[in-house]
C-alpha positions as semicolon CSV with decimal commas, in nm:
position;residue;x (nm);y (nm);z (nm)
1;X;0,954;-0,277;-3,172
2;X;1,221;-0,520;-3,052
3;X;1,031;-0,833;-2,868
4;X;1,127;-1,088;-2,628
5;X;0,961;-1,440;-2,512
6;X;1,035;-1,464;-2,122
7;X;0,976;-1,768;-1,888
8;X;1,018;-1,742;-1,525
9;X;1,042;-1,336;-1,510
10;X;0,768;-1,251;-1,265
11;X;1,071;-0,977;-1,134
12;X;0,997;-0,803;-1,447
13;X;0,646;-0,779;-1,344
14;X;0,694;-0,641;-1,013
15;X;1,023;-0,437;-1,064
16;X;0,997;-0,234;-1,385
17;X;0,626;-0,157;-1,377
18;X;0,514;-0,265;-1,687
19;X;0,151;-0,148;-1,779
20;X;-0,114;-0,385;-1,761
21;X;-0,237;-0,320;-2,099
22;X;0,071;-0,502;-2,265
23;X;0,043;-0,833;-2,398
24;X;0,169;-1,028;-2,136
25;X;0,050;-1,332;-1,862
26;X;0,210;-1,281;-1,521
27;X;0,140;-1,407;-1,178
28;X;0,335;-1,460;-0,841
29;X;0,553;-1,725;-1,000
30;X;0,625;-1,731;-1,357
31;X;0,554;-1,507;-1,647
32;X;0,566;-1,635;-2,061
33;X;0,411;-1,506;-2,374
34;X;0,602;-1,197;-2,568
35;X;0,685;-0,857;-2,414
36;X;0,815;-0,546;-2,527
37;X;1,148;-0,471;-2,511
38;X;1,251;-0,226;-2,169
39;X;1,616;-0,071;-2,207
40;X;1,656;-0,138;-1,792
41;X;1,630;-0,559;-1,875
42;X;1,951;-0,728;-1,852
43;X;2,060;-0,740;-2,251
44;X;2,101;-1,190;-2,230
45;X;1,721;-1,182;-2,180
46;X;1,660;-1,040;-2,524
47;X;1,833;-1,351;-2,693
48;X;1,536;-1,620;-2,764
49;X;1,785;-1,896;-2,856
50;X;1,873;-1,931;-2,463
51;X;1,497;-1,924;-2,391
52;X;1,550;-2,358;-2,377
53;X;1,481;-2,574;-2,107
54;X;1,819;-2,762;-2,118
55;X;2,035;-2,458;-2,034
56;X;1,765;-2,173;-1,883
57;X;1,951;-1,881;-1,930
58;X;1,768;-1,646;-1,946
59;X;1,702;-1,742;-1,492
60;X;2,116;-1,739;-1,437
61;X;2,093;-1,410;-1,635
62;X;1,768;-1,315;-1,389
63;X;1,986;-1,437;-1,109
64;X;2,271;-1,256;-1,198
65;X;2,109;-0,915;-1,282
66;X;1,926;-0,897;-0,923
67;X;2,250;-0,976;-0,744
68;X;2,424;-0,704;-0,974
69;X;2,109;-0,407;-0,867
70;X;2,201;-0,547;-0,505
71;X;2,598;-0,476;-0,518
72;X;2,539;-0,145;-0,642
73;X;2,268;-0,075;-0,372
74;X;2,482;-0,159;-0,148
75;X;2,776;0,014;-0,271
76;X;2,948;-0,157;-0,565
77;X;3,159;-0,444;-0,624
78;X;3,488;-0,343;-0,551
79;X;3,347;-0,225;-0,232
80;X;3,203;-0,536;-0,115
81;X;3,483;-0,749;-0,284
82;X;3,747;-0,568;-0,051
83;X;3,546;-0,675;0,283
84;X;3,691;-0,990;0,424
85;X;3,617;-0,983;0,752
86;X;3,342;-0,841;1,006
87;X;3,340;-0,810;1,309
88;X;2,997;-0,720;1,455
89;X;2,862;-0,619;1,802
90;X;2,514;-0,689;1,817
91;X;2,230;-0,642;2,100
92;X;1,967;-0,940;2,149
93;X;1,678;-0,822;2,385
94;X;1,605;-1,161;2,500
95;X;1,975;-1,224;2,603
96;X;2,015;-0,892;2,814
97;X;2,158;-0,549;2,751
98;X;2,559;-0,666;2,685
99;X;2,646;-0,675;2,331
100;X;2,688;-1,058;2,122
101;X;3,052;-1,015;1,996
102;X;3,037;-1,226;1,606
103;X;3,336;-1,243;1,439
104;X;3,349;-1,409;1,060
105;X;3,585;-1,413;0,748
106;X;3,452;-1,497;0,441
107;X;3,321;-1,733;0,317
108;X;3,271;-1,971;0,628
109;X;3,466;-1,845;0,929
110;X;3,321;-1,824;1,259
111;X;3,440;-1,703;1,602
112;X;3,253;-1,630;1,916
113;X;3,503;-1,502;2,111
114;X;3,313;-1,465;2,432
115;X;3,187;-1,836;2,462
116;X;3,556;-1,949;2,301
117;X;3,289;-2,096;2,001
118;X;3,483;-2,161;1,647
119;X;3,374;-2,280;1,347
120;X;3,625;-2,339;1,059
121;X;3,437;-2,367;0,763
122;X;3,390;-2,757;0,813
123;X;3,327;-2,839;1,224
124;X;3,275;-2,607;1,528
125;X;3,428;-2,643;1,874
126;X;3,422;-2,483;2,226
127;X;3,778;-2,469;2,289
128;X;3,720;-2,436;2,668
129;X;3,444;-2,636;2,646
130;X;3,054;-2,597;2,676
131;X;3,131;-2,435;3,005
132;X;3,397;-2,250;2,871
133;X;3,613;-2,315;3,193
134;X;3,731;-2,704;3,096
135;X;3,841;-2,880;2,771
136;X;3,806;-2,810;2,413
137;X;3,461;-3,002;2,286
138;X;3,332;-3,055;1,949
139;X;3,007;-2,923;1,874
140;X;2,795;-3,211;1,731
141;X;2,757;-3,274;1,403
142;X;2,476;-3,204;1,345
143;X;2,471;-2,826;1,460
144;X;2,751;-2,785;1,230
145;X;2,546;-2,633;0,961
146;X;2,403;-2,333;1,204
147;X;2,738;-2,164;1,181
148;X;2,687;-2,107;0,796
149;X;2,372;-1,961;0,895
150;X;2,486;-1,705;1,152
151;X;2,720;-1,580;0,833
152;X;2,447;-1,582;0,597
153;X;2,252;-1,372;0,791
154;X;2,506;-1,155;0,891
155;X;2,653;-1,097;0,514
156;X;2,433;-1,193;0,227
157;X;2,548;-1,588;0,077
158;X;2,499;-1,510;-0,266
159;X;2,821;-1,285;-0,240
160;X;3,037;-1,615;-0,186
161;X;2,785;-1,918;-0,314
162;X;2,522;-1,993;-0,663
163;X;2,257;-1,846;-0,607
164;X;1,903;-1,917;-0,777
165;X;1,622;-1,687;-0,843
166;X;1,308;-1,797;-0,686
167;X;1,048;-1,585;-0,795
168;X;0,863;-1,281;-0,653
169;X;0,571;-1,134;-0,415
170;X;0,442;-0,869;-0,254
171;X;0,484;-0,872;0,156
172;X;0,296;-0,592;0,300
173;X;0,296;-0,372;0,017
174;X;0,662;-0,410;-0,035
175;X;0,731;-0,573;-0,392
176;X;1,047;-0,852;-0,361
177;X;1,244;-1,060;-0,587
178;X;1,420;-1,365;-0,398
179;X;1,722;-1,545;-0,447
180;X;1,804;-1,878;-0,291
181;X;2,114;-2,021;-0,165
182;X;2,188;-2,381;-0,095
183;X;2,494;-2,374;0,184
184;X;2,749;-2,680;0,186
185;X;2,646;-2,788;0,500
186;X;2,238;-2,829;0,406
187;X;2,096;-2,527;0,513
188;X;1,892;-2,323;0,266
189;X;1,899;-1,897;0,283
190;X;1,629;-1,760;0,095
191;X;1,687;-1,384;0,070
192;X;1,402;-1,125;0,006
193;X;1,548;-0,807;-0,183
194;X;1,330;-0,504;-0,201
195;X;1,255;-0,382;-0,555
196;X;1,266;-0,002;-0,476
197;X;1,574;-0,034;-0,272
198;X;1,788;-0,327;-0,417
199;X;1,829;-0,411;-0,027
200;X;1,782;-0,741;0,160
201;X;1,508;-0,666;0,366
202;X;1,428;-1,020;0,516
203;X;1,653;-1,320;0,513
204;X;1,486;-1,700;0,582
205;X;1,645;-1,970;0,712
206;X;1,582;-2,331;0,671
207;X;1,754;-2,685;0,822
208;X;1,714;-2,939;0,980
209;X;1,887;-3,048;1,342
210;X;1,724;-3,341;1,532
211;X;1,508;-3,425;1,274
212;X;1,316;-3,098;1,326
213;X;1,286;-2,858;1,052
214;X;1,403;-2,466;1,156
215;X;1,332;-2,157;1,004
216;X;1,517;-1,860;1,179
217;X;1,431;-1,506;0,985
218;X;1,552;-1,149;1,012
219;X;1,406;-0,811;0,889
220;X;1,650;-0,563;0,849
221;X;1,643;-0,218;0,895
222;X;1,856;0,073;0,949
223;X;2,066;0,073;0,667
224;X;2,395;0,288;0,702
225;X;2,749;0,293;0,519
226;X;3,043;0,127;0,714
227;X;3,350;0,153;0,490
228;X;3,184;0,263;0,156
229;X;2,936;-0,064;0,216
230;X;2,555;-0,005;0,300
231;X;2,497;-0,255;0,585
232;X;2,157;-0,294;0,812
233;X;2,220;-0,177;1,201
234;X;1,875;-0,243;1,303
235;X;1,669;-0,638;1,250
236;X;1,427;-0,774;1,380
237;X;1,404;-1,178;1,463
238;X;1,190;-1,432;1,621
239;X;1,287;-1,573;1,971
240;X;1,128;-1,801;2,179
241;X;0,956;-1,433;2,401
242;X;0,849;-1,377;2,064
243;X;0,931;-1,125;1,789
244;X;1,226;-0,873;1,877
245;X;1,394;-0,614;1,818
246;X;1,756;-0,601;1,791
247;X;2,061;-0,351;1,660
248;X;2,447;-0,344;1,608
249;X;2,671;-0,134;1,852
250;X;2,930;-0,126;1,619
251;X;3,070;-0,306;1,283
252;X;3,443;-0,368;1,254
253;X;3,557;-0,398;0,893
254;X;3,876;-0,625;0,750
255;X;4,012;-0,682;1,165
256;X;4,234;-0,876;1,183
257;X;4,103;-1,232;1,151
258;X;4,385;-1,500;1,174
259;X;4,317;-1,844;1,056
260;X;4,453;-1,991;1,371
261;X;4,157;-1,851;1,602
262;X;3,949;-2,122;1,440
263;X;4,157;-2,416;1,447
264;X;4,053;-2,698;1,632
265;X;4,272;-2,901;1,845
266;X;4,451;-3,169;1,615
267;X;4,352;-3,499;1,991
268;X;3,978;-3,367;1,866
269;X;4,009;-3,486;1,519
């Protein structure tokens, strides 16, 4: 029988239900020693010449698979390819019964229309000002790197950035892989993908602003198609009443997203 040596495969572990009898090591984190082969393993982790720690194949092949049982899940590569922008009305308990308006284009688009809030892939502005009633204001700096976030949380980063497998667990019974994604402005997505499902259930945040380390979550829930594309319409996040419940009203696929709703004005530069 046709045998493989594996490092850094807990997935396989959790995902494909090996039996327990087979000679194999395997915790939370990594996995090594020789298993036998499974015909649902990605075919690049049978080759032992990429099994090297200059190159580590065999994890960008991990990577790659978990991201490819994901599209599908969610409703297959052309599908998702074809989505460029979302619009997204979304209900937050804590901020009243009126729906959020979020408007994005991928990869790093951002418009709020309500507060007049734009962020164009490199700085973010209120273009009527904080009080939205006076002049455009840049947003500082610093905050810069919470707009990626809001569109990483919205539509999953490792469609439009690397991603890197980061191992697996088991969160209240539910087995997970979880891929990583660094975003150009310094925040790191970690995103928790359910092994039954092939769905991001939970997405993590982490950054820094002020020299204070965040970590904004959501659990999602709800799944339903919008345009041949299996998106969540229910999550849950953490806010400072506590943990809440939210939902979207309604998801807008490929409006109309011009370029010139973001741009900032050239006196702010």
């Amino acid at each position: 029988m046709k045998r493989i040596k594996l490092v850094v495969l807990s997935v396989i572990c959790l995902c494909l239900g090996l039996p327990a009898q087979q000679d194999y090591f395997c915790d939370d984190m990594t996995m090594s020693g020789s298993m036998t082969f499974n015909e649902d393993w990605p075919e690049c982790l049978m080759d032992d010449s990429a099994d090297t720690p200059e190159n580590n194949e065999q994890e960008k092949c991990l990577t790659a698979w978990v991201i490819s049982r994901c599209t599908e899940a969610m409703g297959g590569g052309v599908k998702i390819n074809e989505i460029r922008s979302l619009k997204i009305d979304e209900i937050y308990p804590d901020h009243g019964e009126e729906p959020m308006t979020f408007e994005m284009k991928r990869p790093n688009l951002f418009r709020n229309p309500r507060a007049n809030l734009v962020f164009d892939g490199k700085r973010a502005c209120w273009l009527n000002g904080r009080d939205n009633k006076s002049r455009p204001e840049m947003v500082p700096a610093e905050e810069w790197k919470d707009f990626e976030v809001d569109i990483a949380f919205h539509f999953p980063a490792f469609f439009d950035y690397p991603a890197v497998y980061s191992g697996s667990e088991v969160i209240e019974g539910m087995e997970v892989v979880k891929l990583k994604v660094y975003l150009p402005l310094g925040a790191v997505m970690t995103y928790f993908i359910d092994c039954n499902t092939w769905l991001v259930t939970r997405t993590e945040a982490k950054f820094i602003l002020d020299g204070k380390e965040y970590a904004p979550y959501r659990v999602y829930s709800d799944y339903r198609p919008v345009d041949g594309v299996v998106l969540p319409h229910g999550f849950t996040y953490g806010s400072r009443k506590g943990q809440m419940n939210g939902w979207v009203s309604s998801f807008h696929v490929n409006f109309p997203f011009h370029e010139e709703y973001v741009e900032i004005p050239k006196n702010l530069e």
